[in-house]
C-alpha positions as CSV (number, residue, x, y, z in Angstrom):
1,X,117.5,-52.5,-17.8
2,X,119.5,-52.8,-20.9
3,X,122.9,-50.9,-21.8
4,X,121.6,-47.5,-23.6
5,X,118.3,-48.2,-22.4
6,X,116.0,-44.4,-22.0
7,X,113.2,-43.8,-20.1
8,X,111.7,-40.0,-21.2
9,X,109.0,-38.6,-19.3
10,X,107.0,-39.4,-16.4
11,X,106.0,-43.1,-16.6
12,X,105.6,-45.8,-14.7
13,X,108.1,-48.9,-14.7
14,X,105.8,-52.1,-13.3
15,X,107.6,-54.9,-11.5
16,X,109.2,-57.7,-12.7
17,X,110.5,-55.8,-16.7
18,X,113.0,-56.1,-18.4
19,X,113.9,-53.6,-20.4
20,X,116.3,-54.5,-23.5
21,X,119.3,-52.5,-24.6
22,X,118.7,-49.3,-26.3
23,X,115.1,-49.1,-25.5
24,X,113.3,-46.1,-25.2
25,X,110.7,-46.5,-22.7
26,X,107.8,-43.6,-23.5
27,X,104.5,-45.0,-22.0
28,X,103.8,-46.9,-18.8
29,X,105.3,-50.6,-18.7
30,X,103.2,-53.2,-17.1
31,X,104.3,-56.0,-14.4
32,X,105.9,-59.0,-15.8
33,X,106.6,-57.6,-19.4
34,X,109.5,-57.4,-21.7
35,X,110.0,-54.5,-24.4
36,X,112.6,-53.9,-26.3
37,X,113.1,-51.2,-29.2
38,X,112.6,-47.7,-30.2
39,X,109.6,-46.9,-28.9
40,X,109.3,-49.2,-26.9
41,X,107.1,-52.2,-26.9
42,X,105.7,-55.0,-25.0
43,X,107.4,-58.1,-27.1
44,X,106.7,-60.2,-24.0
45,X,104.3,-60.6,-21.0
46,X,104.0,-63.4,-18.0
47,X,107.6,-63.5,-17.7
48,X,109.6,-65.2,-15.0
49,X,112.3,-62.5,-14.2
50,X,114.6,-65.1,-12.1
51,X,115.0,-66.8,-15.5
52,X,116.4,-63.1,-17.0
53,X,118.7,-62.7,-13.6
């Protein structure tokens, strides 16, 4: 999870995201998915979160 990064309401954080600075998560996120911006959004999916660590 991102500097700044907001999650607002009651949703669901899969495994496996990444969540970029800033973001504001409003909807359910998916396993293995990157969003970024404001909403957020799903910019990415099948990722490989070792190569984000």
């Amino acid at each position: 999870m991102g500097t700044g990064a907001k999650i607002l309401g009651p949703v669901s954080i899969g495994n496996n995201v990444v969540i970029g600075a800033n973001a504001v998560v409003l909807k359910d996120i998916p396993d293995n998915c990157m969003v970024v911006g404001i909403p957020a959004k799903i910019v990415k999916t099948d990722i490989n979160i070792d190569s984000y660590l």
